[in-house]
Kinemage of the C-alpha trace (Angstrom):
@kinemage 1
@onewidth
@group {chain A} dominant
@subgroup {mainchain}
@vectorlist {calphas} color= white
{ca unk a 1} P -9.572 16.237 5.691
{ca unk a 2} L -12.653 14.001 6.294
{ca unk a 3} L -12.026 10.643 7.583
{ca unk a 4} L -12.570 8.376 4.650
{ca unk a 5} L -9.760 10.921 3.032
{ca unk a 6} L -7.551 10.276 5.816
{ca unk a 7} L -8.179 6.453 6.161
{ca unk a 8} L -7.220 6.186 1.843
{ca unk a 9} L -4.096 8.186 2.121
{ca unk a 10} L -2.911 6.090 5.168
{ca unk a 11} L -4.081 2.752 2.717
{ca unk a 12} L -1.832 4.477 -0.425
{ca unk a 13} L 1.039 4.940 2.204
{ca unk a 14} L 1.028 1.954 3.423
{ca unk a 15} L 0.744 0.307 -0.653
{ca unk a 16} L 3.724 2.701 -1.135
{ca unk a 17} L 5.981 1.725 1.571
{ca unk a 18} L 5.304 -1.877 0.962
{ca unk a 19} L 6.486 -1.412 -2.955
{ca unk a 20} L 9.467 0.565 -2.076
{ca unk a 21} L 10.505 -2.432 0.508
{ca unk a 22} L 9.954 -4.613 -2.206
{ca unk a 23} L 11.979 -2.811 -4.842
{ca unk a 24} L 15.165 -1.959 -2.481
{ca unk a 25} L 15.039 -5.797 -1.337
{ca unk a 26} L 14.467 -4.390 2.216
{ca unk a 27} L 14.334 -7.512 4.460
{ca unk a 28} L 11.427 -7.013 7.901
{ca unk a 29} L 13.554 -5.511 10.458
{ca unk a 30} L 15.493 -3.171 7.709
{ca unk a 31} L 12.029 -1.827 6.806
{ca unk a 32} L 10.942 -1.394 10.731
{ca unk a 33} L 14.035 0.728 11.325
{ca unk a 34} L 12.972 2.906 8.072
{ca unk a 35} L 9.106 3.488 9.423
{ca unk a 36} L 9.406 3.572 13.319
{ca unk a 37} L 13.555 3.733 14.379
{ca unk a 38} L 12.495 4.203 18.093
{ca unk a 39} L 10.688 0.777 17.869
{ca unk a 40} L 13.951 -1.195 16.941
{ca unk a 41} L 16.086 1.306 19.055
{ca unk a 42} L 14.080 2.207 21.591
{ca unk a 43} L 12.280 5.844 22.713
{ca unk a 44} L 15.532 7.307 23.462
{ca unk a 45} L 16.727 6.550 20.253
{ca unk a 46} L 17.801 10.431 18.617
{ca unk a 47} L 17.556 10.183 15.114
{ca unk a 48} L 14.671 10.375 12.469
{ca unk a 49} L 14.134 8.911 9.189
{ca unk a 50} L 12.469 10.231 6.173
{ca unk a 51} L 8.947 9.290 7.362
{ca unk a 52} L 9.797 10.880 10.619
{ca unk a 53} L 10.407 14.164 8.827
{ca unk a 54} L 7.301 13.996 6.095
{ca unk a 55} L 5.390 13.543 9.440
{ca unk a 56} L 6.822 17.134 10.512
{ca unk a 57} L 5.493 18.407 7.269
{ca unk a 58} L 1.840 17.375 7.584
């Protein structure tokens, strides 16, 4: 994937996430937890969300 490819898909995802937040009536901190859980949790925080396990996919 050349950069400019990787720099739009990471602009769509980000577009994506931010309608989905917007839809569900996430509120900031609900929509941290969904993108990063070890930032509001912590590194030894053991689960994984959804993006966590698209990321696995890639």
């Amino acid at each position: 994937m050349t950069q400019p490819t990787k720099v739009r898909r990471a602009q769509l995802c980000a577009e994506l996430d931010a309608c989905y937040a917007c839809l569900y009536g996430h509120v900031p901190d609900e929509l941290r937890y969904n993108l990063d859980p070890k930032e509001v949790h912590g590194e030894d925080f053991p689960g994984e969300t959804f993006r966590g396990q698209c990321q696995h996919d890639v």
